[in-house]
Backbone as CSV, one residue per row, in Angstrom:
resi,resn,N_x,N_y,N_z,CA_x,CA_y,CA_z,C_x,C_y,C_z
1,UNK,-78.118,-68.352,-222.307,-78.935,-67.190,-222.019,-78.119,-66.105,-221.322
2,UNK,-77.126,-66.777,-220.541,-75.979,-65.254,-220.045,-75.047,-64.535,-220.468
3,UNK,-74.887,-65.346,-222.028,-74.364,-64.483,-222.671,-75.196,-63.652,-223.660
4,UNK,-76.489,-63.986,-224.186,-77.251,-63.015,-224.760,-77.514,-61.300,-223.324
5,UNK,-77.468,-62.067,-222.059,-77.744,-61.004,-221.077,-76.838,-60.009,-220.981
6,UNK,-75.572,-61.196,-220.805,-74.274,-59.916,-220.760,-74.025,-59.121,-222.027
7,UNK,-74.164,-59.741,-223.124,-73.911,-59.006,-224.057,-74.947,-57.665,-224.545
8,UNK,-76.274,-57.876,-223.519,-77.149,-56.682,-224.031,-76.456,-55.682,-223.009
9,UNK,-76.032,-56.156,-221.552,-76.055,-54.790,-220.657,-74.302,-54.223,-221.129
10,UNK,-74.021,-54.946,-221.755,-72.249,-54.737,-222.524,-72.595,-53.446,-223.531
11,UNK,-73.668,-53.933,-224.479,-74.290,-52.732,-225.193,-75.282,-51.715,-224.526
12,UNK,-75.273,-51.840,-223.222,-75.964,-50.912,-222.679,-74.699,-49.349,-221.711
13,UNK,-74.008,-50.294,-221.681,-72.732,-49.620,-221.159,-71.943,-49.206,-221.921
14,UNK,-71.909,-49.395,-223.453,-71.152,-48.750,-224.904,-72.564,-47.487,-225.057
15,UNK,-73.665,-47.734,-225.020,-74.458,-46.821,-225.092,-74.446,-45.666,-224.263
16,UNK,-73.864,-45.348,-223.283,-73.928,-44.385,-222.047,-72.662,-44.125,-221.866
17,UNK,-71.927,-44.767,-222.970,-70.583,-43.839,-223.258,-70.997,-42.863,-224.156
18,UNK,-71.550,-43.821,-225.167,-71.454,-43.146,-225.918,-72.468,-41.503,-226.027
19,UNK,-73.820,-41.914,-224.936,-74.640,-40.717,-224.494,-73.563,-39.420,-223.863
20,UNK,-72.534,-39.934,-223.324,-71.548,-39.010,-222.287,-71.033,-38.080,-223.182
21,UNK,-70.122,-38.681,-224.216,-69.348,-38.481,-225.167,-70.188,-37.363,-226.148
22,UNK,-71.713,-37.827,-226.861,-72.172,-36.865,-227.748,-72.493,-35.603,-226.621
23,UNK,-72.873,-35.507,-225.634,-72.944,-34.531,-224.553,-71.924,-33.697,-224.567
24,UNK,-70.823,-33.974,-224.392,-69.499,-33.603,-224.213,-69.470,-32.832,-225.380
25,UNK,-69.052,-33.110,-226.192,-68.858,-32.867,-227.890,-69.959,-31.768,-227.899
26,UNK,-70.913,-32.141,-228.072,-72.782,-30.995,-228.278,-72.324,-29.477,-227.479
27,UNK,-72.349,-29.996,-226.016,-71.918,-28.877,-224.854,-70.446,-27.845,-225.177
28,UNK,-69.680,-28.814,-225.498,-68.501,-28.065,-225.330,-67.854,-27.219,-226.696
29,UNK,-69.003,-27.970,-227.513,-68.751,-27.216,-228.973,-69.378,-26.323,-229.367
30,UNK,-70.437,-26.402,-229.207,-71.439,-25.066,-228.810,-70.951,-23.809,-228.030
31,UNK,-70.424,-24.232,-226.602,-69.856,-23.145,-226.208,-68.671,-22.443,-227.113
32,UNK,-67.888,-23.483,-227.366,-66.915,-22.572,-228.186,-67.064,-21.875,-229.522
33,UNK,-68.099,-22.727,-229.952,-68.530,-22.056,-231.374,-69.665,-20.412,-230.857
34,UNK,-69.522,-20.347,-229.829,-70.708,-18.697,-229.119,-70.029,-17.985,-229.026
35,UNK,-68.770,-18.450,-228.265,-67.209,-17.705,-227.334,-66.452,-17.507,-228.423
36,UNK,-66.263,-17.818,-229.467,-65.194,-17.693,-230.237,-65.620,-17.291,-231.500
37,UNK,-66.780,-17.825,-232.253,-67.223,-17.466,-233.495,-68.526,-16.629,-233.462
38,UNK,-69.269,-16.781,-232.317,-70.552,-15.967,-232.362,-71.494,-17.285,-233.208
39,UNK,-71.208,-18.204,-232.909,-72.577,-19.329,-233.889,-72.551,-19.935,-232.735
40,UNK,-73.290,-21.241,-233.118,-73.571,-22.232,-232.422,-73.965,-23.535,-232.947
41,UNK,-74.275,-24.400,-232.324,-75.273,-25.597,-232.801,-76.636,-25.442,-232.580
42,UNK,-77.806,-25.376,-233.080,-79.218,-24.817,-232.717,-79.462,-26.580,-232.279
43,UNK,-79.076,-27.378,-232.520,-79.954,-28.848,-232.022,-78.769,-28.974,-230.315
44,UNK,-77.920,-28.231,-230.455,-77.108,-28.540,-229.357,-77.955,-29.395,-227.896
45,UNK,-78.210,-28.231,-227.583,-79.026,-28.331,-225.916,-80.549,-29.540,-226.126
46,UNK,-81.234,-29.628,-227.380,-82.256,-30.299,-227.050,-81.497,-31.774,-227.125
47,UNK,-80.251,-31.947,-228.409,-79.996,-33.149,-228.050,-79.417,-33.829,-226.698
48,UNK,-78.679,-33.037,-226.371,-77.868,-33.068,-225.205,-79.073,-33.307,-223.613
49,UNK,-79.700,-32.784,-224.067,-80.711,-33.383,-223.358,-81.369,-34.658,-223.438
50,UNK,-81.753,-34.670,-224.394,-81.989,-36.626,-224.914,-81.449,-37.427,-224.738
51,UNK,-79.571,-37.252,-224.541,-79.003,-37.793,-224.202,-78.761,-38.370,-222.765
52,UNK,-78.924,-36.898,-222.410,-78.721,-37.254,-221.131,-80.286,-37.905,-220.512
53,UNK,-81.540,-37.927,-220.869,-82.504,-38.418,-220.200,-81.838,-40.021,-220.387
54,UNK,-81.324,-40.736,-222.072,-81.115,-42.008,-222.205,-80.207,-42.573,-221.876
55,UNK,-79.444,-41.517,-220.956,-77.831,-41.526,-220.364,-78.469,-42.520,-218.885
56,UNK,-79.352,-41.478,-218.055,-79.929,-41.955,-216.862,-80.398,-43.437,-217.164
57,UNK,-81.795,-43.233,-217.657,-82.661,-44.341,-217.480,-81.656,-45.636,-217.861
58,UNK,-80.524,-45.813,-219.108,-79.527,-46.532,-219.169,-78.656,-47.284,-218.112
59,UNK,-78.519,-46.001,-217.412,-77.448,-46.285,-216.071,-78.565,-46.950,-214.783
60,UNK,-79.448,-46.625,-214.564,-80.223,-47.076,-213.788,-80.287,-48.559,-214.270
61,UNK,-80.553,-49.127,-215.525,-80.568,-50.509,-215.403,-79.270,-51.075,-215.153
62,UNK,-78.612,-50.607,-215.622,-77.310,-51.107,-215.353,-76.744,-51.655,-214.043
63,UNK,-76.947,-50.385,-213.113,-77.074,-50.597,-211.856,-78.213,-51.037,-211.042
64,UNK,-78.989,-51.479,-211.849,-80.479,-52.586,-211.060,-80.120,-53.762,-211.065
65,UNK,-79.616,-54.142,-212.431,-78.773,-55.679,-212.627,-77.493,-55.865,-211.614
66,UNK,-76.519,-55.121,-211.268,-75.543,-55.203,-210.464,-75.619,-54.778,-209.019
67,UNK,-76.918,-54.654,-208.913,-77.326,-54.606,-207.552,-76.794,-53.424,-206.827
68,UNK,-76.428,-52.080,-207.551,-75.733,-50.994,-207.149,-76.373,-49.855,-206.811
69,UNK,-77.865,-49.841,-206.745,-78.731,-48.792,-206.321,-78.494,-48.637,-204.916
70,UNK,-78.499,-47.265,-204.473,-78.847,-46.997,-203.122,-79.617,-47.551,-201.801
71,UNK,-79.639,-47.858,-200.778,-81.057,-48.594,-200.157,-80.337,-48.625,-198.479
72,UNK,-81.556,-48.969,-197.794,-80.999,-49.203,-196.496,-81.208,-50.758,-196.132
73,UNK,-79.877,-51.161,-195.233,-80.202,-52.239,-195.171,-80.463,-52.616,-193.908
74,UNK,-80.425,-51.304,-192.795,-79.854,-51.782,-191.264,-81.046,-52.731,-190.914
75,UNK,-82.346,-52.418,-191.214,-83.387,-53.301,-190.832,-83.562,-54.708,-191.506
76,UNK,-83.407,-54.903,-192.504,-83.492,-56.071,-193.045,-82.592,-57.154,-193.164
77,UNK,-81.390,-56.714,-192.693,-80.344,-57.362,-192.418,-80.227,-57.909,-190.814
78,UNK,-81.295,-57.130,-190.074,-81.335,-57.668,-188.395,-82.469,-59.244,-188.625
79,UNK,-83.550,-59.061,-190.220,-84.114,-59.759,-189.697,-84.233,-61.502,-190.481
80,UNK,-84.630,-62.311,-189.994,-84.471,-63.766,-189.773,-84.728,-64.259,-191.781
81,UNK,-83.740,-65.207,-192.134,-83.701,-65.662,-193.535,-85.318,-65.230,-194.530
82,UNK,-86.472,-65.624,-193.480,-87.910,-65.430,-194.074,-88.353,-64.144,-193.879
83,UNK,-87.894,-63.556,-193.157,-88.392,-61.765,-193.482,-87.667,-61.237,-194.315
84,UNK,-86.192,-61.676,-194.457,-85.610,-61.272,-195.917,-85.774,-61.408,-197.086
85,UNK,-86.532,-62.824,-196.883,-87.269,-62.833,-198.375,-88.344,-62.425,-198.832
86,UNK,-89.294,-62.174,-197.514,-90.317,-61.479,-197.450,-90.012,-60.217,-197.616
87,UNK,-89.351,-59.160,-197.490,-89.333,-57.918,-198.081,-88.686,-58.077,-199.174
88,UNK,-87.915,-58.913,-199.437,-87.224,-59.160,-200.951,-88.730,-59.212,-201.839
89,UNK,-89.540,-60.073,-201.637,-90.492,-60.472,-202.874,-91.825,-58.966,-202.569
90,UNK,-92.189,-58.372,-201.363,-92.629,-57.374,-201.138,-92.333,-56.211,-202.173
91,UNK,-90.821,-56.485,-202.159,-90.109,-55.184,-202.546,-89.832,-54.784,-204.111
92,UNK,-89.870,-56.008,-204.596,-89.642,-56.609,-205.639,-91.273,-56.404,-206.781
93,UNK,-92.463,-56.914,-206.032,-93.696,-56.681,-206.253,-93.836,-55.537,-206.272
94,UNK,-93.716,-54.277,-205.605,-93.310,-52.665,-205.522,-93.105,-52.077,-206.795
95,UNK,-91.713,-52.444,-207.060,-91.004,-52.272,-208.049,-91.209,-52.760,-209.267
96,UNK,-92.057,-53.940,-209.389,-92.497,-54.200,-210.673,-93.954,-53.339,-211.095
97,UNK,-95.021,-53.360,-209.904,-95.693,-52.324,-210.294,-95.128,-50.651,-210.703
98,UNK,-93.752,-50.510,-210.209,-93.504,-49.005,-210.869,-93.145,-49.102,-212.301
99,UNK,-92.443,-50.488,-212.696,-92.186,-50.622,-214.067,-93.324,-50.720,-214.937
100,UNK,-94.312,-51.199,-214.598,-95.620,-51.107,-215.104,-96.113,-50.248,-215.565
101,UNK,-96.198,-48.992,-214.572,-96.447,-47.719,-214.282,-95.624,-46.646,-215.550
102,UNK,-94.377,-46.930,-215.357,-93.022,-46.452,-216.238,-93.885,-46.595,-217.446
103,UNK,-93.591,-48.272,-218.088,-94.378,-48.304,-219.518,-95.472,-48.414,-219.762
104,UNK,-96.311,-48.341,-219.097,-97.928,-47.880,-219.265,-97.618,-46.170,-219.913
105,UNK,-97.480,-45.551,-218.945,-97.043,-44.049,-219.154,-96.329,-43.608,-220.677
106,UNK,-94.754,-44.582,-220.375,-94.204,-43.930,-221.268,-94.767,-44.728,-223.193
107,UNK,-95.171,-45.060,-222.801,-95.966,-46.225,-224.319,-97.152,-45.012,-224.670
108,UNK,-98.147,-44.370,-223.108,-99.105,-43.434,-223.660,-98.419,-42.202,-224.069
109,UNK,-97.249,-41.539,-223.824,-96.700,-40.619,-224.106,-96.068,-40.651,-225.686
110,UNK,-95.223,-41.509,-225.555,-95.283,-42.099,-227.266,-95.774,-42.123,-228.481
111,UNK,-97.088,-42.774,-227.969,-98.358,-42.794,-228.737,-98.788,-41.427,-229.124
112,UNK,-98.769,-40.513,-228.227,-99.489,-39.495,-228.161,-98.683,-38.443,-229.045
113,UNK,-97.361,-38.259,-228.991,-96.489,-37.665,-229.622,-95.694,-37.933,-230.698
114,UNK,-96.445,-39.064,-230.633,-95.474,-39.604,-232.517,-95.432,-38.953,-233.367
115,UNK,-96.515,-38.201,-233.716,-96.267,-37.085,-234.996,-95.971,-35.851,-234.398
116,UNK,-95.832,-35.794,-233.447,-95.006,-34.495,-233.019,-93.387,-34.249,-232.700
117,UNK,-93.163,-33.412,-233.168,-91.057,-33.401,-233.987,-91.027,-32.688,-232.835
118,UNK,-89.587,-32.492,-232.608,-89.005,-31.713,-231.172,-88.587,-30.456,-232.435
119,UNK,-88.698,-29.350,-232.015,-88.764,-28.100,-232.550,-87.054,-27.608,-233.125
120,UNK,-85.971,-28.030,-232.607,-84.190,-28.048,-232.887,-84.017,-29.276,-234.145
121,UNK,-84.149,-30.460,-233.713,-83.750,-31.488,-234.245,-84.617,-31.881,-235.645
122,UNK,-85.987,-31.583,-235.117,-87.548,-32.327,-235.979,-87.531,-33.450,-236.034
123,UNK,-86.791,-34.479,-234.818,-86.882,-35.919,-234.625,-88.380,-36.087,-234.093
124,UNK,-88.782,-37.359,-234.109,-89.976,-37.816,-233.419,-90.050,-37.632,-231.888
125,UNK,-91.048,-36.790,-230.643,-90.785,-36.674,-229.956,-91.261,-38.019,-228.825
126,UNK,-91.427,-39.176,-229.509,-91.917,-40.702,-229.560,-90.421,-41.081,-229.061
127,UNK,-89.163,-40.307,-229.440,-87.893,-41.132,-229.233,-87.532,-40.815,-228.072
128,UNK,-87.985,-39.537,-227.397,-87.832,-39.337,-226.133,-88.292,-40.289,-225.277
129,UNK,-89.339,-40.290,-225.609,-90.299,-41.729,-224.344,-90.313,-42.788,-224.519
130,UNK,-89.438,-42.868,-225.256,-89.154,-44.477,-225.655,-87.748,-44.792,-224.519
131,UNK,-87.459,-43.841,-224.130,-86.432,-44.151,-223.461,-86.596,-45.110,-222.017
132,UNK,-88.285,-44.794,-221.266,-89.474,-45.287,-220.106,-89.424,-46.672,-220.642
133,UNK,-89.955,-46.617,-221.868,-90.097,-47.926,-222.261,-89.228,-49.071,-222.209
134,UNK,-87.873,-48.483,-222.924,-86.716,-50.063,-222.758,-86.465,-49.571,-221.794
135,UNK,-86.743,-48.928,-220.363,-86.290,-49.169,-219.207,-87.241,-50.040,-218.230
136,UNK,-88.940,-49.241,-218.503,-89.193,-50.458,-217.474,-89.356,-51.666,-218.378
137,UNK,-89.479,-51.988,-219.404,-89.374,-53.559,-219.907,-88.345,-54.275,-219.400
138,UNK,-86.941,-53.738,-219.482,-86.125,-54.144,-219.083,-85.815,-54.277,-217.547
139,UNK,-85.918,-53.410,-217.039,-85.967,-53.685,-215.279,-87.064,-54.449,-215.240
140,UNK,-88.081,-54.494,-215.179,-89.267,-55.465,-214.956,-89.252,-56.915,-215.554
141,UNK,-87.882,-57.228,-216.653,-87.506,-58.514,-216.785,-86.541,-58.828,-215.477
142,UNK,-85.631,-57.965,-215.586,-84.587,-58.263,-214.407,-85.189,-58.730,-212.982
143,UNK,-86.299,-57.842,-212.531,-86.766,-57.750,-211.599,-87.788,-59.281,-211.356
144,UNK,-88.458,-59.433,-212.616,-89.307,-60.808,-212.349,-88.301,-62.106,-212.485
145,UNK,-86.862,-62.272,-212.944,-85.975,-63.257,-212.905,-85.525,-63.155,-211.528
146,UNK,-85.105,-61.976,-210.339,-84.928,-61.866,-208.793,-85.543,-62.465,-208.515
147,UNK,-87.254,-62.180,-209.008,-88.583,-62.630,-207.850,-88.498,-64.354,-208.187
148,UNK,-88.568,-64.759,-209.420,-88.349,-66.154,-209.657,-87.604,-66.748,-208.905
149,UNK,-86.343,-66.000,-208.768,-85.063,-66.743,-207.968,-85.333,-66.725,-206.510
150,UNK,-86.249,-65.909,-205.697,-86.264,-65.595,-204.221,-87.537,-66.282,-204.354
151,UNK,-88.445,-66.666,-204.843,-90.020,-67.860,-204.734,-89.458,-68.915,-204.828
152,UNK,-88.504,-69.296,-205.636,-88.449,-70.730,-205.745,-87.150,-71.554,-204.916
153,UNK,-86.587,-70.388,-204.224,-85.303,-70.385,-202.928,-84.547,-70.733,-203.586
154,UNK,-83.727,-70.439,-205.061,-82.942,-70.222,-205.523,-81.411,-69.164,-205.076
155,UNK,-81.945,-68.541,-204.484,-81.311,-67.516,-203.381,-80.953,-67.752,-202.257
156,UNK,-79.488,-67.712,-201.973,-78.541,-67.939,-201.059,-79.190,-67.123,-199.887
157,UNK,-79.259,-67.511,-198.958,-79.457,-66.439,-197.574,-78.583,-64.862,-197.506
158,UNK,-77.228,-64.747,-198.216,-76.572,-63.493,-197.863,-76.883,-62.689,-199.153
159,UNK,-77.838,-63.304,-200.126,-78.549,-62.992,-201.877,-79.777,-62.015,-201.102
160,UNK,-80.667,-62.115,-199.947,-81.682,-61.695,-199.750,-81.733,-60.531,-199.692
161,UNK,-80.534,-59.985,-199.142,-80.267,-58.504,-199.066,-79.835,-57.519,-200.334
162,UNK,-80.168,-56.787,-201.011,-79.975,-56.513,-202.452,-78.955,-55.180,-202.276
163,UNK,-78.828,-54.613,-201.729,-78.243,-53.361,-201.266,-76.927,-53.806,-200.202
164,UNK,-75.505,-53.470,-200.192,-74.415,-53.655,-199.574,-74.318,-52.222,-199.293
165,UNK,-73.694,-51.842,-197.738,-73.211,-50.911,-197.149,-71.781,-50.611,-197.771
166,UNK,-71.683,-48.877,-197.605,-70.503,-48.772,-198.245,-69.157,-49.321,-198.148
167,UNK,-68.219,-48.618,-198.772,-66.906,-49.499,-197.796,-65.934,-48.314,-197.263
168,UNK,-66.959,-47.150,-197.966,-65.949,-46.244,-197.398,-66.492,-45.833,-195.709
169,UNK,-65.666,-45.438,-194.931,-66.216,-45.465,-193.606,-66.860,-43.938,-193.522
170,UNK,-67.576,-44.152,-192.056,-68.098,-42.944,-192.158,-67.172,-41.651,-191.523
171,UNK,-67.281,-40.541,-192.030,-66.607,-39.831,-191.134,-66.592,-39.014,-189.688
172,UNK,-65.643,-39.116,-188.921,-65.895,-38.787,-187.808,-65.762,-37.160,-187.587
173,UNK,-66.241,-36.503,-186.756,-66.108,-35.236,-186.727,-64.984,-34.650,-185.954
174,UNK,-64.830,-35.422,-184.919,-63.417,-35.039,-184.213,-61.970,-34.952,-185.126
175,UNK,-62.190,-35.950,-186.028,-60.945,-36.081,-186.637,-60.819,-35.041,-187.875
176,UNK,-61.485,-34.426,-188.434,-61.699,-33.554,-189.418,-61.390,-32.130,-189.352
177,UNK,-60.104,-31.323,-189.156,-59.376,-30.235,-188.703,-59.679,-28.952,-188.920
178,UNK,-59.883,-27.925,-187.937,-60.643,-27.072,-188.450,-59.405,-26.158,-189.196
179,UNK,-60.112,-25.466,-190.155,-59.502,-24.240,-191.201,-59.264,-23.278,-190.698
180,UNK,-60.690,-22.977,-189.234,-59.883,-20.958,-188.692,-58.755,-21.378,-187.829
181,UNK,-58.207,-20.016,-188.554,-56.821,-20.093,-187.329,-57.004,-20.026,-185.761
């Protein structure tokens, strides 16, 4: 089963190259085809946008699975193995109701716009919000395999904490030199 896992978020990380890349290309060819020839790409900007919405929601799972989202830990890290798991499964319950939320939403948005084309491209505008969809399905699997692992104490005591402090230090102000002469 961990290699069917790794191999989807493997194709999830070839995908958000490859979102970067048609961005790049769309953006930068467009400009030059305005600046230099007076044309353009007319699907330029709406795709480039699509991209980039399936660029995000992509990278967000990515970094839900590797535990690389933002968060604070100073409080939950002061407190005792069972309050860590207690805001772990709290937190976790949170977050699965937003995935809920995500594809409830993005499934009615879908629905609602399937026969409606994006006005540049005339793709289905169903492919946009489909993007909600394989995200919270997918975080909300990830997320109920955590909660499995922290109910059934599968989870190491230094596992409870999901968020690591940086490593870069913080900076001090004294040491930082001023510019006026």
């Amino acid at each position: 089963m961990t290699k069917v896992v790794d191999l989807y978020f493997k194709l999830l990380k070839l995908l958000i190259v490859l979102c970067m890349v048609a961005m790049i290309v769309l953006v930068f060819g467009n400009v030059v085809l305005r600046y230099a020839f007076n044309s353009g790409i007319s699907v330029s900007e709406e795709l480039s946008r699509w991209f980039f919405v399936w660029m995000i929601f992509l990278g967000a799972l990515v970094a839900l699975k590797d535990r690389a989202h933002l968060g604070m830990n100073s409080l939950v890290k002061r407190l005792p193995p069972a309050g860590q798991r207690a805001c772990l499964i709290i937190s976790h319950l949170l977050m699965l109701y937003i995935c809920w939320l995500i594809v409830s939403g993005s499934w009615q948005q879908a629905v609602i716009n399937l026969d409606v084309v994006a006005p540049a491209s005339g793709l289905s505008m169903a492919l946009f919000y489909a993007a909600g969809l394989v995200f919270g399905a997918s975080a909300g699997a990830i997320l109920v395999y955590e909660l499995y692992l922290a109910l059934s104490g599968k989870l190491r005591d230094e596992e409870l904490v999901m968020v690591e402090q940086s490593d870069t230090p913080a900076i001090n102000p004294d040491t930082i030199k001023s510019t006026r002469p």
